[in-house]
C-alpha positions in Angstrom: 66.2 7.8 82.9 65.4 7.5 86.6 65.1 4.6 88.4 61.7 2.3 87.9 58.6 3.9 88.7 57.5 3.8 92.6 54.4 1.4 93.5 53.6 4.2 96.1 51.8 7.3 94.9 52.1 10.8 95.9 55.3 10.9 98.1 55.8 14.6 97.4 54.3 17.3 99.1 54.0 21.5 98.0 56.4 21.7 100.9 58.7 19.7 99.7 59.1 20.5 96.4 59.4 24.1 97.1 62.2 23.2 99.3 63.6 21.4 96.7 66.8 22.8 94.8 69.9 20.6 93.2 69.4 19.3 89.9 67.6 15.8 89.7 64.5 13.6 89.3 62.2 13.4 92.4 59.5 10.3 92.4 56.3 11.2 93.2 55.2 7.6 92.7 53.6 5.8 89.5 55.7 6.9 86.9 55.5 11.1 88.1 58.6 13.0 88.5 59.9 16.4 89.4 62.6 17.6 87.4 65.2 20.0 88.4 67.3 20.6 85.3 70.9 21.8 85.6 70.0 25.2 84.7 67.2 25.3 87.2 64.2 24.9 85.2 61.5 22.8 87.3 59.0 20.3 85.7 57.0 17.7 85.4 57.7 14.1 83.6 56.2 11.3 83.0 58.4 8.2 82.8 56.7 4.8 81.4 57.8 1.3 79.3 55.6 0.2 76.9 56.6 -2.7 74.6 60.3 -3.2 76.3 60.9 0.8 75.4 61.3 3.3 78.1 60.3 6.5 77.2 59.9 10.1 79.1 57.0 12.8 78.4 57.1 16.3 79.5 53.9 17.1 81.3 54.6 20.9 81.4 56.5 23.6 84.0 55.7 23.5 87.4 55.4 27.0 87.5 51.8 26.8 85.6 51.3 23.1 86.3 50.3 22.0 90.1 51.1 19.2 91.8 47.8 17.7 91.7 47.1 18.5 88.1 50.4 16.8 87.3 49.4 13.9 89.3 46.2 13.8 86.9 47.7 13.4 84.0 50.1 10.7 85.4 46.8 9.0 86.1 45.9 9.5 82.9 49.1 8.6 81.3 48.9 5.1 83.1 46.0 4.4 82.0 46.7 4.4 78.3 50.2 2.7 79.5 48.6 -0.2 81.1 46.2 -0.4 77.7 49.3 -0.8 75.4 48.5 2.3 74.3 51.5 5.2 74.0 50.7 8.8 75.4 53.3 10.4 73.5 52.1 9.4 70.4 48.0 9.6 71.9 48.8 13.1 72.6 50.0 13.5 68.9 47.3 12.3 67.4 45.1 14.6 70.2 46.8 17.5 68.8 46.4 16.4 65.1 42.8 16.1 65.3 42.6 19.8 67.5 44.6 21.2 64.5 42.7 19.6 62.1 38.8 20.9 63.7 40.5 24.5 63.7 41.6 24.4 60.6 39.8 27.1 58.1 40.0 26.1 54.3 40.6 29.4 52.3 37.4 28.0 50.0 35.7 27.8 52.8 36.8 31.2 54.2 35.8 32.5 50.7 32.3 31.5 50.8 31.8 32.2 54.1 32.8 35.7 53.3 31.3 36.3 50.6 28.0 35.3 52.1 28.2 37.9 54.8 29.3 40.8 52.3 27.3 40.2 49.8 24.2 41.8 51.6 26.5 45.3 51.2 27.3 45.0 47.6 25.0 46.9 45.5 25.5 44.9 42.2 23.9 41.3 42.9 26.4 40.0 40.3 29.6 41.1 42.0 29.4 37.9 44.4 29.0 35.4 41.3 32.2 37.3 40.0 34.2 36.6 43.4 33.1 33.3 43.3 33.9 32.5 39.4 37.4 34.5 40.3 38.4 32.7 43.0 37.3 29.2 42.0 39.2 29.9 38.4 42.3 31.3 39.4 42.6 30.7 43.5 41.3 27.6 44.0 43.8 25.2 42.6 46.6 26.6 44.6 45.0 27.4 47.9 41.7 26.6 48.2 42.1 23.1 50.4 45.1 25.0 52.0 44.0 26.3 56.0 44.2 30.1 56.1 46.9 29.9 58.6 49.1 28.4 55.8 48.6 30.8 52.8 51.9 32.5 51.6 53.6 34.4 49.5 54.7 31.7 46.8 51.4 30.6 46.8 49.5 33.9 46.0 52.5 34.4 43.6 51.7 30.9 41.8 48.2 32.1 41.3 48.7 35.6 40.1 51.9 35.2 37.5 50.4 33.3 35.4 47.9 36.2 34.6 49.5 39.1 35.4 50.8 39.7 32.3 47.7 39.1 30.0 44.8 39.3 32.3 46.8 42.3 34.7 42.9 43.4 35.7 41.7 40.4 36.4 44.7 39.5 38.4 44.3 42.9 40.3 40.9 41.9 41.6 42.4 38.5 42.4 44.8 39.6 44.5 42.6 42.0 45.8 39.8 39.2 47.0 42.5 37.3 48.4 43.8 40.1 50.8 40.1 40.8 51.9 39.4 37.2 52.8 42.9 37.0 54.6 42.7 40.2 56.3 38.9 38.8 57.8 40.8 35.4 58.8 42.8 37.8 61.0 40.5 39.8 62.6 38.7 36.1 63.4 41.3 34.7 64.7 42.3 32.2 61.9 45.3 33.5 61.1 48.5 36.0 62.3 51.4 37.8 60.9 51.4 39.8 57.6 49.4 39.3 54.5 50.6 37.5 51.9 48.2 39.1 49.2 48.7 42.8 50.4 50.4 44.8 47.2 52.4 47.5 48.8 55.5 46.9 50.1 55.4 43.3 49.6 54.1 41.5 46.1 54.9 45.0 44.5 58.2 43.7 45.2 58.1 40.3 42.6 55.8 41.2 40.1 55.8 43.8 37.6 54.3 47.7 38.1 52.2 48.2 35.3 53.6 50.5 32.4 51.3 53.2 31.3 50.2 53.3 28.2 49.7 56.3 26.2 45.9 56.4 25.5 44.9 57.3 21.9 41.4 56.6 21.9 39.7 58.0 25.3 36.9 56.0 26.0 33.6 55.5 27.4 33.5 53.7 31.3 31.9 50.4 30.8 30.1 51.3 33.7 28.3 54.1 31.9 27.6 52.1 28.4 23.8 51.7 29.7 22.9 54.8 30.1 24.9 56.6 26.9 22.7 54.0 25.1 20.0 55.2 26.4 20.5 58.5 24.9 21.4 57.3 21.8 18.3 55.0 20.8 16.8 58.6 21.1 18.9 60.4 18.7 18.1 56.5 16.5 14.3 58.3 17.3 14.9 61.8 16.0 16.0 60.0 12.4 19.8 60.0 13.0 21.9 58.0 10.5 24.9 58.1 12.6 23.5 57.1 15.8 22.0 53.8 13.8 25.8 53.7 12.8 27.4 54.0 16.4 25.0 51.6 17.4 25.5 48.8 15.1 29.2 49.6 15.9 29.2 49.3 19.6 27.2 46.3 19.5 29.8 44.3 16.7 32.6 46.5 18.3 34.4 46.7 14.4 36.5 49.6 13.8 35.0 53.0 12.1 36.1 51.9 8.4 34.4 48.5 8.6 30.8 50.3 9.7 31.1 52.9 7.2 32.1 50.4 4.1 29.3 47.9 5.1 27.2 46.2 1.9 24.3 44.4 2.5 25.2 41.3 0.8 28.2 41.3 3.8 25.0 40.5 6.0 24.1 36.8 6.4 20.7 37.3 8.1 19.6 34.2 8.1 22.6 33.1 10.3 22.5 36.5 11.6 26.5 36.9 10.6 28.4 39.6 9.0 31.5 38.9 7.2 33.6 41.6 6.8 36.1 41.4 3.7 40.1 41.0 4.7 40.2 44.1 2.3 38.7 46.4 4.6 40.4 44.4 7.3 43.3 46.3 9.0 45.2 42.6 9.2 43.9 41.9 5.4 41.8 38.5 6.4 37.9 38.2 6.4 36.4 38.8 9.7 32.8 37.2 11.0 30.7 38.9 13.7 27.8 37.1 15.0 24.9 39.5 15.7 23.2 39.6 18.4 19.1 40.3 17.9 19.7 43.7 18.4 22.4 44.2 15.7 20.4 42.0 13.3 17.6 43.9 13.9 19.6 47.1 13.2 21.2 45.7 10.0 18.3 44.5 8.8 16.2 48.1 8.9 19.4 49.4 7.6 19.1 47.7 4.1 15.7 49.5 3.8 17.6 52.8 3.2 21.0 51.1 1.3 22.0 53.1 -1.6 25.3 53.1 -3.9 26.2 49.9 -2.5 26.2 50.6 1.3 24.4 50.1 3.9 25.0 53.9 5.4 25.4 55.9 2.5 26.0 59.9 2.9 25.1 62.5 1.4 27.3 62.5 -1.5 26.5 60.3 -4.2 28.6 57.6 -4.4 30.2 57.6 -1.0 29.4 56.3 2.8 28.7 58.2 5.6 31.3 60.6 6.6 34.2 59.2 9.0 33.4 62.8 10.9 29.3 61.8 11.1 29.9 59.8 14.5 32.1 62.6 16.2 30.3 65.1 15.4 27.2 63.1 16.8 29.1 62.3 20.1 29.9 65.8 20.1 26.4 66.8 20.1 25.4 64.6 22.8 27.8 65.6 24.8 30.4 63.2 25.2 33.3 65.2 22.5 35.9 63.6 25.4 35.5 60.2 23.9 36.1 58.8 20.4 34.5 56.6 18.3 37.2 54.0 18.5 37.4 54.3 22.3 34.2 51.6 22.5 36.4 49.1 21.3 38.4 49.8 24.6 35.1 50.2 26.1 34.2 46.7 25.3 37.5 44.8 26.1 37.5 46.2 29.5 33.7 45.2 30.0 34.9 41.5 29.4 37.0 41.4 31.3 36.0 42.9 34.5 32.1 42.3 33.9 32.1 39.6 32.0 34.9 37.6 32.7 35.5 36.5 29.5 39.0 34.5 28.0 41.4 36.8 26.8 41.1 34.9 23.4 37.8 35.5 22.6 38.1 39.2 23.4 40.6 39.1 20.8 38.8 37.3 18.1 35.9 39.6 18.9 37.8 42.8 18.3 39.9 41.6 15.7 43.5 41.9 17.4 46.2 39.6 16.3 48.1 38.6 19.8 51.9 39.1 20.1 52.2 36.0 22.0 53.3 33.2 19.5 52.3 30.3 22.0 48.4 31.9 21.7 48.4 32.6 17.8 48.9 29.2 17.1 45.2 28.4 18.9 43.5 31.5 16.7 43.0 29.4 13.6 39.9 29.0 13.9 37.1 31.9 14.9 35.3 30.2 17.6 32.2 32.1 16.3 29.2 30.6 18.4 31.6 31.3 21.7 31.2 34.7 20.7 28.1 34.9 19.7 27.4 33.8 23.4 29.5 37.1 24.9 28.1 39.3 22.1 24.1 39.0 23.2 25.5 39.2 26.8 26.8 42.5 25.7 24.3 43.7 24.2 21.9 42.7 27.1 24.4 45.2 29.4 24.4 47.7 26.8 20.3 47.6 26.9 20.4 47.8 30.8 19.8 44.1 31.6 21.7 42.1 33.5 22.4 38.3 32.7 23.7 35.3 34.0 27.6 34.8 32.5 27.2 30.8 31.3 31.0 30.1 32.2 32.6 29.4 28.7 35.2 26.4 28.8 39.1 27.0 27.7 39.3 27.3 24.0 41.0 24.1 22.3 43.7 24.4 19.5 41.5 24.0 15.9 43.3 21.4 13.8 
């Protein structure tokens, strides 16, 4: 430390200093110093003692800070001295608060981004999903963390959980996170690489996705609307089948379960149909809420019942044939896809439209999980929480939209 601070102010000049070259303090009076460190480097310090403590405070280079602006915040510096206050620790707290006004919450980058994209999107839903996405999955890991601060381990936390079981869901995740990051960048609110960007980085620490054979081509969820379309008009013409297809797309059961439906399956009261466990391919009873469309189909279905099913064929005795869909898909012009392929059709809709727990995809459809962790929560059917999906599919399957109601985690059933 140099010796006390001077009583008389400003007892350098530019002449001087520039003169100036061995190592050492030189008082400019009040507490100011020029430095001269032993490797050259020239500065200004601030030298005080506040509460019996003598402390120095670098006031920046000379070489981008003047004389007289040093001498300012000397001034300044003395000032908060004389009111026991310490500039180091003012100038802190300065910084703290500077940080802490430029700081960008990723929630808040989010919403802010999603407001000024949204104009572009064509589907009005697509910013409710970024927003349900982001506040289910993101949020809890990074959404009161500044974009400045968002990771790698943290875009990993969010996305492992899910990329096993939800891998489409997590996709799009990922995906909204490297668009709101990449924005922060171009704003300003953030540098260096993106933590969310796939290539060459997270493809790195999680695992490519294997690709499946695909046995049952199916229909883009995208395109269920308008293939409906056309086949309520085939339902006009008189066809059997497409009454069949129909009921099936909208229960999404498999082609044996459609074709061995009984009425007295059909609760239409409770607008339910329970499906035997012998014509189940897992062997246990299956319910199906309908939606107002199914019930209605059901319903004008049992007009026409005969042998004991509800679409009998043309041989006595028997269903419709197994073939009578195909060849009706055929006709219409869609021979690429099967009849089994709407199942597909449907799981993918949930997920990417609708946004819907894995689990009650699974009860819907009729799948027994391979994860022994989940099984033990499918004890029960949760039948009303699927009744809610079911009329939102068949409003998308009728061309209208809806509002997804978000559905709370499913509980274990004691």
């Amino acid at each position: 430390m140099a010796a006390s601070q001077s009583r008389q102010l400003h007892r350098l000049s530019a002449l001087r200093i520039a003169k100036l070259v061995d190592p050492g303090y030189y008082a400019d009076g009040g507490g100011l110093y020029f430095q001269i460190s032993s490797s050259g480097a020239r500065s200004w310090v601030y030298q005080f003692k506040l509460f019996g403590r003598s402390r120095e405070m670098g006031l920046g280079p000379a070489l981008t800070v003047s004389l007289a602006e040093a001498r300012s915040e000397a001034a300044r510096c003395r000032a908060l001295a004389k009111d026991k206050i310490d500039p180091i620790e003012a100038r802190k707290e300065a910084q703290r608060k500077a940080a802490a006004e430029e700081a960008m919450p990723f929630r808040d980058a989010a919403a802010a981004y999603v407001e000024k994209m949204s104009p572009s999107w064509k589907n009005r839903k697509h910013a409710q999903q970024w927003t349900n996405t982001l506040t289910t999955y993101a949020y809890p890991v990074i959404g009161d963390v500044d974009v400045r601060h968002v990771d790698t381990p943290m875009v990993v936390r969010i996305l492992q959980p899910i990329w096993s079981t939800k891998r489409e869901t997590a996709n799009r995740v990922r995906g909204r996170i490297e668009n709101i990051l990449d924005a922060e960048k171009v704003l300003g609110h953030r540098d260096g690489d993106n933590p969310a960007r796939w290539r060459g980085h997270l493809d790195k620490v999680l695992a490519k996705r294997k690709r499946a054979v695909n046995h049952f081509p199916a229909l883009p969820w995208a395109d269920i609307p308008e293939f409906m379309r056309k086949l309520e008009a085939k339902e006009e013409e008189g066809s059997r089948s497409a009454v069949m297809l129909h009921l099936l797309i909208l229960t999404v059961c498999r082609t044996n379960e459609i074709r061995g439906a009984r009425p007295e399956e059909f609760d239409l009261r409770h607008k339910i149909w329970t499906i035997p466990g012998g014509r189940m391919k897992m062997g246990v009873p299956h319910r199906i809420p309908l939606c107002d469309k199914a019930f209605e189909l059901a319903k004008n279905a049992m007009a026409t019942a005969r042998y004991g099913y509800l679409f009998p064929g043309d041989k006595k005795g028997s269903p419709l044939s197994n073939m009578a869909m195909l060849e009706l898909l055929d006709g219409m012009g869609y021979s690429e896809i099967t009849v089994h392929g709407f199942r597909s059709t449907f799981q993918d809709w949930a997920e990417e439209y609708g946004e819907y727990p894995e689990l009650l995809t699974d009860k819907a459809i009729a799948h027994k999980t391979t994860n022994k962790a989940r099984r033990a929560y499918q004890r029960g059917d949760i039948l009303e929480r699927r009744r809610k999906m079911m009329d939102h599919w068949s409003l998308y399957c009728g061309g209208m939209s809806a509002t997804v109601v978000p559905i709370a985690p499913v509980q274990a059933v004691a």
